[in-house]
C-alpha positions, 0 to 999 in steps of 0.5 A: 783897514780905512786907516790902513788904506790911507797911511801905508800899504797892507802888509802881505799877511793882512792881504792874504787874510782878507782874501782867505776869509772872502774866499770862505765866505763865499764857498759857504755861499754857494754851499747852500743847503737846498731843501725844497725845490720849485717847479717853474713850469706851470702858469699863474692863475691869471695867466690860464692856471685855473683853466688848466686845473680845472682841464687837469682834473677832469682829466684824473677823475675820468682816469681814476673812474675809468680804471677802477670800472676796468679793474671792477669788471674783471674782478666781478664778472667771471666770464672775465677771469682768464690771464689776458683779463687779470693782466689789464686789470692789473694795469687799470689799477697800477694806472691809478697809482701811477697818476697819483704820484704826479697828477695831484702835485701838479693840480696844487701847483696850478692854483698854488703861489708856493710851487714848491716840493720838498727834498723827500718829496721829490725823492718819493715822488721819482721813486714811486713813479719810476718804480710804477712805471717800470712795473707797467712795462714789465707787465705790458712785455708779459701781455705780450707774451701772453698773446703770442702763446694763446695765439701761436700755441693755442693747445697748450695755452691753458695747460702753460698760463695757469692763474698760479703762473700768471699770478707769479708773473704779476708778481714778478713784474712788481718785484722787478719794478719796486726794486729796479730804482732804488739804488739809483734813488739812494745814490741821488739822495746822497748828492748835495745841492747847493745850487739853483733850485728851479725845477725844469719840468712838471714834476721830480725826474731824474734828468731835471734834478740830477742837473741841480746837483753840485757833481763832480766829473765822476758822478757826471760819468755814473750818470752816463752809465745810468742813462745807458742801462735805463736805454738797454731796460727800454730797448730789450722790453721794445725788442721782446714785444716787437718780436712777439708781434711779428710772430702773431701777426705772421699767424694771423695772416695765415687764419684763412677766414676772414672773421677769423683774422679779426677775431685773432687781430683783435684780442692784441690790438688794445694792447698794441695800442696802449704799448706804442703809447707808452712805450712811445713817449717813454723813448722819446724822453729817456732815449735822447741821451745828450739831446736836448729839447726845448721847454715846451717839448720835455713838457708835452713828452713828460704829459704824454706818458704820465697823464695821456697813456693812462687816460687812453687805457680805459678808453682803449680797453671799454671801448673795443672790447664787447665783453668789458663793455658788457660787464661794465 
């Protein structure tokens, strides 16, 4: 080509040969195989990591000893053995679980060089964590339809909430979020990465990942459509919970005695209070649609529901609950 470039032009094959050959070169470069991924949100150890980790940990052994003394409680003591008791029970130990898939990875990144996770890492880490997820909010809607039979339809309460009745429910809300997110895990299995491999956020989730994807303008429009459905699931959940609220606190205002109202009020007013710290972190991050936050917000949202809700849940339900507290 030197001697070529000196003595006379390039013929106009030779040129496109050399252009062809560029041009492949470089699609094979960018069709780079990713498979691992790194997480760029957590710091280095000398920049406060290990005060993190050690913040991080205490923060999961108090919510792994926290439920499993909930869960124990209940199985244990028989005064406790009624629907509204087995449903938090329930809770406590899918809290467990649903810390498990983030808290640990996010403990080793802190103290770690290598802040990386494997494709099929990831692909189970999202899908255990959405699928736990989603079982939580199924079971935090039924609760709350719990709540309002005991409390608007009290005679008939024992005779309609069977442990038959409630043990398929319990059932149900984990069949509904085992199965809810695997289509969408096995569609994003199938999408190549070529790209960047950074990870804007502090573990596996859809947004952050599907934004690594080389996709073209028919993907980008299925991942609108998800978004859509994942609104409708929130928004029909917010909707039935916040019904049945109305309707028990429009019964309990009418309880003439005052010990009454709060003996009634009392009963919900944990789980009011774990489901608008769920719930509420849930909408703020998958409700935003085409709105975007800064770093430092998509990680506070995403701590939010994945480590503070769980850590409040066995605080919330010991602390103002007499009979918990007693078995415990």
């Amino acid at each position: 080509l030197k001697h070529i470039s000196l003595n006379s032009k390039i013929p106009s094959h030779s040129s496109l040969l050399i252009s062809h050959l560029t041009a492949e070169k470089m699609a094979n470069k960018s069709q780079t195989v990713v498979i691992e991924f790194v997480f760029t949100g957590f710091p280095h150890l000398r920049e406060g990591g290990l005060l993190f980790f050690i913040l991080l940990l205490l923060i999961y052994l108090f919510i792994i000893i926290g439920n499993l003394m909930v869960f124990f409680a209940v199985k244990l003591d028989s005064r406790l053995h009624t629907p509204m008791y087995f449903f938090i029970s329930v809770l406590s130990f899918l809290e467990i679980w649903y810390t498990t898939t983030t808290i640990p990875k996010m403990l080793s990144n802190l103290v770690s060089e290598q802040k990386t996770i494997s494709l099929a890492g990831c692909l189970l880490q999202m899908y255990f964590f959405h699928s736990l997820g989603i079982t939580e909010v199924c079971l935090l809607t039924t609760m709350a339809m719990d709540r309002y039979l005991a409390i608007c339809n009290p005679l008939r309460y024992t005779t309609v909430m069977t442990p038959q009745l409630y043990s398929q429910l319990t059932l149900g809300c984990c069949f509904c979020g085992f199965f809810t997110p695997l289509p969408e895990i096995a569609w994003i299995a199938t999408l190549p990465f070529c790209g960047p491999n950074q990870i804007q956020n502090i573990f596996c989730d859809f947004d952050p990942i599907l934004n690594l994807a080389c996709m073209d303008t028919g993907t980008i429009t299925l991942i609108k459509i998800v978004d859509i459905v994942h609104a409708v699931e929130i928004i029909t959940a917010v909707m039935l919970v916040a019904l049945a609220y109305v309707r028990i606190i429009a019964v309990i205002l009418r309880i003439r005695s005052a010990e009454g109202r709060r003996k009634a009020f009392s009963t919900c007013a944990s789980h009011l209070a774990i489901f608008l710290i769920f719930f509420g972190s849930v909408a703020l991050m998958y409700l935003r649609f085409s709105a975007k936050y800064s770093f430092f917000w998509d990680t506070t949202i995403s701590l939010m529901f994945a480590v503070l809700s769980p850590f409040f849940n066995p605080i919330i339900y010991s602390l103002r609950n007499k009979e918990i507290k007693e078995a415990i």
